[in-house]
N, CA, C and O atoms as a printed pandas DataFrame, in Angstrom:
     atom_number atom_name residue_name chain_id  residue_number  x_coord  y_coord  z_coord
0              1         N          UNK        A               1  -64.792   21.889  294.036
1              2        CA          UNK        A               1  -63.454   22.111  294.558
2              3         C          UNK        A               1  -62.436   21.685  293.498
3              4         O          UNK        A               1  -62.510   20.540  293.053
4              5         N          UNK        A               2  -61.609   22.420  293.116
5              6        CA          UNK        A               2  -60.208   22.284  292.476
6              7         C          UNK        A               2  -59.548   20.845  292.748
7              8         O          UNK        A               2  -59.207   20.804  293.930
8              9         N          UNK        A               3  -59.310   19.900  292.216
9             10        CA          UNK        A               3  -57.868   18.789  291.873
10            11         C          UNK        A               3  -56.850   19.422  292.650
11            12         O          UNK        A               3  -56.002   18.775  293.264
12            13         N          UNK        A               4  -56.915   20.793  292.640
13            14        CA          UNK        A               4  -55.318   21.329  293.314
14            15         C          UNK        A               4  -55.320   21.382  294.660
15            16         O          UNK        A               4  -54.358   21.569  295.405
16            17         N          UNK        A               5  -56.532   21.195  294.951
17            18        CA          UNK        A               5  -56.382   20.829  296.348
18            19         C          UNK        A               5  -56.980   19.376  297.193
19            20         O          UNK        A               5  -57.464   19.289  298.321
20            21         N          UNK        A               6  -56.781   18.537  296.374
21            22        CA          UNK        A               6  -56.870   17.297  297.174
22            23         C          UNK        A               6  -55.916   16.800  297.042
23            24         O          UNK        A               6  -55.091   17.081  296.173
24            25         N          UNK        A               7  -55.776   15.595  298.224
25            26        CA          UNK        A               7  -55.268   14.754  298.795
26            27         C          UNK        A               7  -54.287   14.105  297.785
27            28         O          UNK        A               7  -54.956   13.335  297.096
28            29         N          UNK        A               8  -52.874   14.082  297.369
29            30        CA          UNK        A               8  -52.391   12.530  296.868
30            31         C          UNK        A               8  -52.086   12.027  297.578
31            32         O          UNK        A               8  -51.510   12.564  298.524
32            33         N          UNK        A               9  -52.352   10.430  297.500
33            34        CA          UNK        A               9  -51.747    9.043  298.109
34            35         C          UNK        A               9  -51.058    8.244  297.323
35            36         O          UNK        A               9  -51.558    7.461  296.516
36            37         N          UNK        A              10  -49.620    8.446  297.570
37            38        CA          UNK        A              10  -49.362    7.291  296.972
38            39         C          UNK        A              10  -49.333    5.718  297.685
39            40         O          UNK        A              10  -49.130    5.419  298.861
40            41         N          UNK        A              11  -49.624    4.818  296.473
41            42        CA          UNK        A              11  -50.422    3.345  296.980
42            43         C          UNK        A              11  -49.067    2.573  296.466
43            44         O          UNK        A              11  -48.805    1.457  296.916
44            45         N          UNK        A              12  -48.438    3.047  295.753
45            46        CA          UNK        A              12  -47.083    1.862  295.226
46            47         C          UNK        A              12  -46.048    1.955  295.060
47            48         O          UNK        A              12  -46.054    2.294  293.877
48            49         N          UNK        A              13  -45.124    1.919  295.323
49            50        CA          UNK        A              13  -43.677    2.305  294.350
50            51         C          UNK        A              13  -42.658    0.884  293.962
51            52         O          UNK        A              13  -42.766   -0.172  294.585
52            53         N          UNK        A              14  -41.787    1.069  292.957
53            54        CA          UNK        A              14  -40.873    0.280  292.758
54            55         C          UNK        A              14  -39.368    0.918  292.324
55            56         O          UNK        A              14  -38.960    1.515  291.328
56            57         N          UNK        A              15  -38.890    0.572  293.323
57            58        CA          UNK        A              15  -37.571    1.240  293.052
58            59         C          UNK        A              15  -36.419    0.728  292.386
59            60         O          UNK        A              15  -35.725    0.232  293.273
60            61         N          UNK        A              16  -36.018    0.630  291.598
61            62        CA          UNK        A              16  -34.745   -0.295  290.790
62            63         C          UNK        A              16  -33.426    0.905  290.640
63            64         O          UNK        A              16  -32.971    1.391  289.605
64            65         N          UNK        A              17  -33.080    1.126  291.875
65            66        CA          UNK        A              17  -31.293    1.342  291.731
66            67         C          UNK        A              17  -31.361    2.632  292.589
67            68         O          UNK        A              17  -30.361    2.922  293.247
68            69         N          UNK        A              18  -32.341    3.348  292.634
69            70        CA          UNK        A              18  -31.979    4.743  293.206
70            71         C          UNK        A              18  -32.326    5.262  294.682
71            72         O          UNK        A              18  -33.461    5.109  295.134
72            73         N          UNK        A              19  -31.729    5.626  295.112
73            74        CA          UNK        A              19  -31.122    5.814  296.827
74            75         C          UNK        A              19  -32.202    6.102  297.588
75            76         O          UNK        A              19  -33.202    6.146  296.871
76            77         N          UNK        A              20  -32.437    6.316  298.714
77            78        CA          UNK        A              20  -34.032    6.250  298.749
78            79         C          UNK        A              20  -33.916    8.325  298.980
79            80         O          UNK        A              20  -34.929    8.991  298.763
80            81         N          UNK        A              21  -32.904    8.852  299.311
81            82        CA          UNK        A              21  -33.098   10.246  299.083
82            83         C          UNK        A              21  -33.489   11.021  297.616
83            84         O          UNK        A              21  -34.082   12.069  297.357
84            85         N          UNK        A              22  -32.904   10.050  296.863
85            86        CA          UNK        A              22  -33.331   10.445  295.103
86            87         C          UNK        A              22  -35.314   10.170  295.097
87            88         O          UNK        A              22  -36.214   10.873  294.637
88            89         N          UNK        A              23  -35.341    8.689  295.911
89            90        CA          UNK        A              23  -36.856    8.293  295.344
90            91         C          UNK        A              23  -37.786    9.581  296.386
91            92         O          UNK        A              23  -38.854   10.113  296.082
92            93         N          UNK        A              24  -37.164    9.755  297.329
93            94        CA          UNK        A              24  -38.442   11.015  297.887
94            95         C          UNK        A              24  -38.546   12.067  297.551
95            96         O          UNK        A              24  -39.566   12.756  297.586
96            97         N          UNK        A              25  -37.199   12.432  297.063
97            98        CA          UNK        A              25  -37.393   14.315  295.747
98            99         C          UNK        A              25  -38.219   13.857  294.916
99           100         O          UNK        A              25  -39.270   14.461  294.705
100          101         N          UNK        A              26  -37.908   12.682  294.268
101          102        CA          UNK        A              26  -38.881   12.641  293.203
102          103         C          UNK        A              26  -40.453   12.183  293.193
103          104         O          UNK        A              26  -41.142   12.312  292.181
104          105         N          UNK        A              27  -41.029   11.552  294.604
105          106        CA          UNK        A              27  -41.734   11.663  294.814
106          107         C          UNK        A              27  -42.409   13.266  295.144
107          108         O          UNK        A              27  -43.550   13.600  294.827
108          109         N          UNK        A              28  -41.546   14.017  295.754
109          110        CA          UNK        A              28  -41.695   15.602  296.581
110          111         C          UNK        A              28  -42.745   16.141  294.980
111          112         O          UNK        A              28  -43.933   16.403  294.789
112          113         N          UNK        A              29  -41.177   16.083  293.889
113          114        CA          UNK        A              29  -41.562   16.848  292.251
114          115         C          UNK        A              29  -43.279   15.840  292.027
115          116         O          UNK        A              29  -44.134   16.610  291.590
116          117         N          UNK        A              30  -43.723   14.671  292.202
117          118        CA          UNK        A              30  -44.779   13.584  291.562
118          119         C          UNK        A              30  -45.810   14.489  292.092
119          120         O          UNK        A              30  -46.671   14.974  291.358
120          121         N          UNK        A              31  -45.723   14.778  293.641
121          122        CA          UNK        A              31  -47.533   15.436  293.966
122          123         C          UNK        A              31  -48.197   16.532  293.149
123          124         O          UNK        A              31  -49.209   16.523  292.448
124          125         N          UNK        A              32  -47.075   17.740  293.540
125          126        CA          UNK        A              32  -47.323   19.014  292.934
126          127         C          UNK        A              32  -48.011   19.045  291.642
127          128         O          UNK        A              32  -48.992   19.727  291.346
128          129         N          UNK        A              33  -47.119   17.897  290.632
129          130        CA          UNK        A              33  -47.504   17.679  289.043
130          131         C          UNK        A              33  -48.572   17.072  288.740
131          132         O          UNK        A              33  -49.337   17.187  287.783
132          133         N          UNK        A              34  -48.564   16.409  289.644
133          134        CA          UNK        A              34  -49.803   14.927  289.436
134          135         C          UNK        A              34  -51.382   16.115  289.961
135          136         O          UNK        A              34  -52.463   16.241  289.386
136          137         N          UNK        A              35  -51.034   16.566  290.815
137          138        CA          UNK        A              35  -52.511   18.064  290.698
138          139         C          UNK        A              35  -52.736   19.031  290.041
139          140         O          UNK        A              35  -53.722   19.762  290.128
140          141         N          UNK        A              36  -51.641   19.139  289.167
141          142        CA          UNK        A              36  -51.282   20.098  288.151
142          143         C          UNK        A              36  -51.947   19.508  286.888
143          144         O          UNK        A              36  -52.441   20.043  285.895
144          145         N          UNK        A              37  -51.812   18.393  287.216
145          146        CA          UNK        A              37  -52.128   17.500  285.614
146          147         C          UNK        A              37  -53.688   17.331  285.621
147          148         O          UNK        A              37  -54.312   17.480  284.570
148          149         N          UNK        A              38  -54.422   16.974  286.980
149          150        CA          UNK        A              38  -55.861   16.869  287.098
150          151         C          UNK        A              38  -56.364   17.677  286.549
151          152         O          UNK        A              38  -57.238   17.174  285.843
152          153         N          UNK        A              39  -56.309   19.153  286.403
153          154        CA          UNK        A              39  -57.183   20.244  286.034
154          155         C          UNK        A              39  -56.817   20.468  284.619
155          156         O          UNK        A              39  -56.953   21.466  283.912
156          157         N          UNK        A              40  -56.300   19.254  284.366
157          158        CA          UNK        A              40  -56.300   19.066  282.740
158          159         C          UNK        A              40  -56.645   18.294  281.964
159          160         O          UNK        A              40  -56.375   17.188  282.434
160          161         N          UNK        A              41  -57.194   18.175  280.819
161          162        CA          UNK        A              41  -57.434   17.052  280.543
162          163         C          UNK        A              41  -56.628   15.861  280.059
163          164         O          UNK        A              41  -57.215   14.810  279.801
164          165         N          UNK        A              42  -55.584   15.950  279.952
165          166        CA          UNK        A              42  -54.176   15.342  279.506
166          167         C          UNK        A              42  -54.155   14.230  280.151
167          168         O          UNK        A              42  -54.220   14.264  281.380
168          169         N          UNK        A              43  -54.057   12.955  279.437
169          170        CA          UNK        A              43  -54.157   11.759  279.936
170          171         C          UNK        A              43  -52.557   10.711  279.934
171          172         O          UNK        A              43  -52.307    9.566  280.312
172          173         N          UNK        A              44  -51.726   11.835  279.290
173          174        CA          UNK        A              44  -50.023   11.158  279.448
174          175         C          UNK        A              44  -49.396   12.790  279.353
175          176         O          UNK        A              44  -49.794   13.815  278.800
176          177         N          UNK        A              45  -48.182   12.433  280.216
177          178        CA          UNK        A              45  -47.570   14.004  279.915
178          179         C          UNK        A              45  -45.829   13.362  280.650
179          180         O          UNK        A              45  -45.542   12.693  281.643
180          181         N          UNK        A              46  -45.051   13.974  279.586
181          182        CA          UNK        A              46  -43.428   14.059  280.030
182          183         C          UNK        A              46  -42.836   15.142  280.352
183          184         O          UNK        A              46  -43.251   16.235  279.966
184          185         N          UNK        A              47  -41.655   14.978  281.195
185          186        CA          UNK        A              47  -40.984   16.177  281.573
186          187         C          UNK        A              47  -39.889   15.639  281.660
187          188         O          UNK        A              47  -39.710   14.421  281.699
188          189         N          UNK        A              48  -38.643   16.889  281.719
189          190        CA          UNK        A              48  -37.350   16.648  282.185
190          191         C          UNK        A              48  -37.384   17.459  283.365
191          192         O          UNK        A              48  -37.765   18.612  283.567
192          193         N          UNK        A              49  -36.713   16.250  284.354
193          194        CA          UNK        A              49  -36.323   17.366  285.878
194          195         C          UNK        A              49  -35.509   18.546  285.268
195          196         O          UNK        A              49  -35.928   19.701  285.347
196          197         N          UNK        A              50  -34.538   18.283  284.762
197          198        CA          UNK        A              50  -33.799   19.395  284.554
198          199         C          UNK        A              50  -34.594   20.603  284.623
199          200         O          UNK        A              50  -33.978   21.493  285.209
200          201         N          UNK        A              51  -35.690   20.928  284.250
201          202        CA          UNK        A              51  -36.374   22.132  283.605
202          203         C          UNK        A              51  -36.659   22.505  284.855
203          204         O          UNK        A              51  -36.657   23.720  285.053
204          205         N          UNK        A              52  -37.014   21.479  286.163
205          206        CA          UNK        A              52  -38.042   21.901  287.427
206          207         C          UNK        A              52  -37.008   22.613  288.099
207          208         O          UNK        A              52  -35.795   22.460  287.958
208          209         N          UNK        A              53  -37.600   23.393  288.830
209          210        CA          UNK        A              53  -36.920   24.433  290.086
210          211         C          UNK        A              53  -36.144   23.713  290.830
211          212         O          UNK        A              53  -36.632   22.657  291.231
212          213         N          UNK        A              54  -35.034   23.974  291.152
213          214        CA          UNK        A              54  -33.750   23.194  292.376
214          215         C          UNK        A              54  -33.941   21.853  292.215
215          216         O          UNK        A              54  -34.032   21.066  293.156
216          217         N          UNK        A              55  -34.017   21.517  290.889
217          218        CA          UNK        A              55  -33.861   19.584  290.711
218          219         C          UNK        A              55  -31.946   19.898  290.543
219          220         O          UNK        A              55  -31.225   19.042  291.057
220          221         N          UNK        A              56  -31.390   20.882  289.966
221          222        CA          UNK        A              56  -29.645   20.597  290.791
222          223         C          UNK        A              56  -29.584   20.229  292.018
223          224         O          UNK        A              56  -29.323   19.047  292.242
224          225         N          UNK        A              57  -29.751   20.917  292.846
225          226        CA          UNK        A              57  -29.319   20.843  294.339
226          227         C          UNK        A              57  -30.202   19.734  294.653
227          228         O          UNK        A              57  -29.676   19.077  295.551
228          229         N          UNK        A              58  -31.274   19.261  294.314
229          230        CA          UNK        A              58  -31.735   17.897  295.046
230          231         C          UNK        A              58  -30.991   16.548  294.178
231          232         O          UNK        A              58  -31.169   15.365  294.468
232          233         N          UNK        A              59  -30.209   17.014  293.162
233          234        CA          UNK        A              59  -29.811   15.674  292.211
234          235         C          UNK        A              59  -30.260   14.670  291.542
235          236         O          UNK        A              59  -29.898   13.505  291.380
236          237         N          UNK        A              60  -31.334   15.489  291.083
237          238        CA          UNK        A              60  -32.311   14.612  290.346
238          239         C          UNK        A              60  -32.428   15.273  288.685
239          240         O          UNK        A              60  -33.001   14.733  287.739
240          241         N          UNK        A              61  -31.881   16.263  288.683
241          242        CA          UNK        A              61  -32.047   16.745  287.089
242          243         C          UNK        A              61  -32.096   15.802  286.117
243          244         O          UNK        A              61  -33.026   15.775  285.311
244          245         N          UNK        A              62  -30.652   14.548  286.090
245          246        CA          UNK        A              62  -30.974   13.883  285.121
246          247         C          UNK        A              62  -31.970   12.662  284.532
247          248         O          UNK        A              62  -31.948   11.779  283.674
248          249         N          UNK        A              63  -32.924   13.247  285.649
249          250        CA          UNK        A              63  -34.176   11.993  285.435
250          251         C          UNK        A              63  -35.469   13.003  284.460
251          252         O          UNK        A              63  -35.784   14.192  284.418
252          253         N          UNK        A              64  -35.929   11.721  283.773
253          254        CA          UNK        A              64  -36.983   12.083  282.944
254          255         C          UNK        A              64  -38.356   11.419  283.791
255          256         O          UNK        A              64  -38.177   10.270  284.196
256          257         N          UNK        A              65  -39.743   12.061  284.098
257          258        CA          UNK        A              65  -40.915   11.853  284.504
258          259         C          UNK        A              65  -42.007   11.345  283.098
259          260         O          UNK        A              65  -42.320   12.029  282.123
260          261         N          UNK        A              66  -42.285   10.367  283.324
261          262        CA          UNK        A              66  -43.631   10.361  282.307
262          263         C          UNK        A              66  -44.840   10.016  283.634
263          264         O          UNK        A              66  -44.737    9.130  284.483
264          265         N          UNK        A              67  -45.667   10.752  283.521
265          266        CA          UNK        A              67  -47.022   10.427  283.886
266          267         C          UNK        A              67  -48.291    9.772  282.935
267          268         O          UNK        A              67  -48.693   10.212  281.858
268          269         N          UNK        A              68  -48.684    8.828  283.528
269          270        CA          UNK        A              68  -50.430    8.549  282.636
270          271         C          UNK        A              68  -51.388    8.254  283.934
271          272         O          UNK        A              68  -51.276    7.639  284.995
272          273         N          UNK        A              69  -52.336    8.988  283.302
273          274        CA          UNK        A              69  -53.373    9.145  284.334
274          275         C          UNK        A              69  -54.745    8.172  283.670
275          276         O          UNK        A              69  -55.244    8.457  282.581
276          277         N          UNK        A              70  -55.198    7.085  284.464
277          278        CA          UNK        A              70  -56.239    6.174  284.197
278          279         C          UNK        A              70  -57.449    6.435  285.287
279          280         O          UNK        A              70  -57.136    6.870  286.395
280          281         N          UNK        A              71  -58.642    6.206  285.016
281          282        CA          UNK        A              71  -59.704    6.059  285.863
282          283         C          UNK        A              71  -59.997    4.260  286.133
283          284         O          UNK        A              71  -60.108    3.353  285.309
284          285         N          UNK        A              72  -60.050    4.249  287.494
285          286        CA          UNK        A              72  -60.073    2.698  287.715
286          287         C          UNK        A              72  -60.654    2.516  288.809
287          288         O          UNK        A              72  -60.082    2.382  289.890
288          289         N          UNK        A              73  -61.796    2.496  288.624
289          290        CA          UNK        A              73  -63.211    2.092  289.161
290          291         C          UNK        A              73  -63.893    3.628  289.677
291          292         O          UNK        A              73  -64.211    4.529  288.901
292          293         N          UNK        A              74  -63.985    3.655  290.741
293          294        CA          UNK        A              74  -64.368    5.389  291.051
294          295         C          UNK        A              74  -62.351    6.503  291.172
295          296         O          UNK        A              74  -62.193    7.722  291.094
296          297         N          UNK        A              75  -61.553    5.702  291.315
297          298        CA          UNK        A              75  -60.504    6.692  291.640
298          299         C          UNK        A              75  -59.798    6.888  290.630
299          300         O          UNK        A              75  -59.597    6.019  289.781
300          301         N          UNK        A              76  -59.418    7.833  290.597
301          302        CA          UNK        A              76  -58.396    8.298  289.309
302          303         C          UNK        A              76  -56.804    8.650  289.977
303          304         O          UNK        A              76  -56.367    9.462  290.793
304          305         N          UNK        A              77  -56.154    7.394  289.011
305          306        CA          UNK        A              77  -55.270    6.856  289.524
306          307         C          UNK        A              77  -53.890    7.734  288.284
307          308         O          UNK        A              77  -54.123    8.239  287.186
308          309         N          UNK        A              78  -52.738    7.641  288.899
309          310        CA          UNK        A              78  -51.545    8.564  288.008
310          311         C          UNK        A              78  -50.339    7.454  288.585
311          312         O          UNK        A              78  -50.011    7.142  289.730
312          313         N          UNK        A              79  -49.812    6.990  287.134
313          314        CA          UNK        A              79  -48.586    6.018  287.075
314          315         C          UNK        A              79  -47.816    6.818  286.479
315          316         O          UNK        A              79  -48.098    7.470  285.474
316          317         N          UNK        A              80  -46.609    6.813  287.175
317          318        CA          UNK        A              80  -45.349    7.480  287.068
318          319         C          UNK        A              80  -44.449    6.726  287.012
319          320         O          UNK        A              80  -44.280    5.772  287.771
320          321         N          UNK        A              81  -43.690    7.080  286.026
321          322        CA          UNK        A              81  -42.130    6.169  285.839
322          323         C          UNK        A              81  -40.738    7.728  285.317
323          324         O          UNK        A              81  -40.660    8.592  284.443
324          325         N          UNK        A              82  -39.760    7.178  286.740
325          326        CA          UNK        A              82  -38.884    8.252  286.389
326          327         C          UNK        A              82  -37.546    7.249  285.808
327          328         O          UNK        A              82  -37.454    6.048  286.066
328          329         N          UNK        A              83  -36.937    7.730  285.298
329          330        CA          UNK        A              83  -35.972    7.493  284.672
330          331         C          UNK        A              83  -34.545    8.122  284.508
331          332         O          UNK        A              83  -34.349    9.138  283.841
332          333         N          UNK        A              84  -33.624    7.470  285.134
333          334        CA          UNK        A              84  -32.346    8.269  284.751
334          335         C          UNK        A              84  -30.839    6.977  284.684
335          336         O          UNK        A              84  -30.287    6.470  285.661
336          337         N          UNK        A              85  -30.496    6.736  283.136
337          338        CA          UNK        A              85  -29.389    5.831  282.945
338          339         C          UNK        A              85  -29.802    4.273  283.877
339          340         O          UNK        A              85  -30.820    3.781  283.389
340          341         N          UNK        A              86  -29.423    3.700  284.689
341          342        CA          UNK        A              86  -29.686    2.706  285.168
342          343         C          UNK        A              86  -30.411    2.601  286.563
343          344         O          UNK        A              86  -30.463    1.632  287.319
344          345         N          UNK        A              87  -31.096    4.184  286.737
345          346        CA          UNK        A              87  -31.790    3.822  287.863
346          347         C          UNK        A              87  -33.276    4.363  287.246
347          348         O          UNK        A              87  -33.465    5.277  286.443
348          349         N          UNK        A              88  -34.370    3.378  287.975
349          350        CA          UNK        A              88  -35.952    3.445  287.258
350          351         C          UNK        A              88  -36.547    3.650  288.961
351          352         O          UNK        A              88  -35.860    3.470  289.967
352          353         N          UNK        A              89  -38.153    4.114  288.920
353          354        CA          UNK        A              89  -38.689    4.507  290.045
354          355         C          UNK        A              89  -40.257    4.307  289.447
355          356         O          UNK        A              89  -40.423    5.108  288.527
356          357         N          UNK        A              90  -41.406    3.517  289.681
357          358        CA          UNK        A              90  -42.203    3.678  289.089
358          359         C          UNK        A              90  -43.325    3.589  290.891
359          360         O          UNK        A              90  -43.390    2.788  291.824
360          361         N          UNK        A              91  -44.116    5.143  290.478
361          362        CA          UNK        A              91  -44.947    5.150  291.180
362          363         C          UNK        A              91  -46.589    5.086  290.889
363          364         O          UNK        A              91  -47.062    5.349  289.783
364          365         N          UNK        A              92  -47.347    4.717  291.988
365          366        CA          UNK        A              92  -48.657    5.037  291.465
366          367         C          UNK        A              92  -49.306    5.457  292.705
367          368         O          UNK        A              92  -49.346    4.919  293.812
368          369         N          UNK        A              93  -49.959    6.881  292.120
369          370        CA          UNK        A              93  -50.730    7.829  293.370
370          371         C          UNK        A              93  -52.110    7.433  292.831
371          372         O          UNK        A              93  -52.451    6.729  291.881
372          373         N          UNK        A              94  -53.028    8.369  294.086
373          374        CA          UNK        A              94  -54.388    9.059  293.429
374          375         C          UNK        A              94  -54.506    9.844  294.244
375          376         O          UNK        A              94  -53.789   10.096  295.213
376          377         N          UNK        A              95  -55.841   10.478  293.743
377          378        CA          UNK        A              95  -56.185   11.999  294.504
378          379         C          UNK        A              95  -57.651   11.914  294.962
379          380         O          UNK        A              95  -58.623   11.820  294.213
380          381         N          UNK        A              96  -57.660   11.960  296.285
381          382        CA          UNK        A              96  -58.666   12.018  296.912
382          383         C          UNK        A              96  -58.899   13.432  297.526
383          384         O          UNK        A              96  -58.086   14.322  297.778
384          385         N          UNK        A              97  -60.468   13.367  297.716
385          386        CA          UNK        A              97  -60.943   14.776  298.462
386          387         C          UNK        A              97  -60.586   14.476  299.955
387          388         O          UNK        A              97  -60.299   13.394  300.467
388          389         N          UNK        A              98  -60.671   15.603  300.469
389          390        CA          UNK        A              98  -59.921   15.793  301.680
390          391         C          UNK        A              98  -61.180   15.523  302.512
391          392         O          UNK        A              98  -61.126   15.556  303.742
């Protein structure tokens, strides 16, 4: 079965400054990518919201995403840190089978 179709959980977040409607778009943009990224072998990867579909209208364009993806013990785990001027968001998912 495909990465693109299991489960993310996220297990953590830390929020430093940003509203909690900013931290759930950007959680919304974290799943999609974070299964996108499994069926790859890519073990760090950056983006600018700007580039993603309707990050205007959700108000998140000016944040930057870095993902790194670690294996830690049987689960394979994806730490995310978004970034924009003085507000930070650092999450950590994994992807389980359904």
């Amino acid at each position: 079965m495909s990465k693109q179709f299991y489960k993310a959980s996220i297990e953590e977040t830390q929020n430093n400054n940003c509203s909690q409607e900013e931290a759930d778009k950007l959680i919304d943009v974290l799943i999609p990518t974070i299964k996108q990224m499994a069926t790859t072998l890519a073990r760090k990867s950056w983006y600018e919201l700007a580039d993603f579909y309707n990050s205007k209208e959700c108000n998140i364009a000016g944040f930057t995403m870095m993902i790194e993806r670690k294996q830690i013990a049987d689960a394979e785990c994806f730490f995310a840190i978004f970034e924009n001027a003085d507000k930070k968001l650092e999450v950590m998912a994994i992807l389980e089978k359904d």
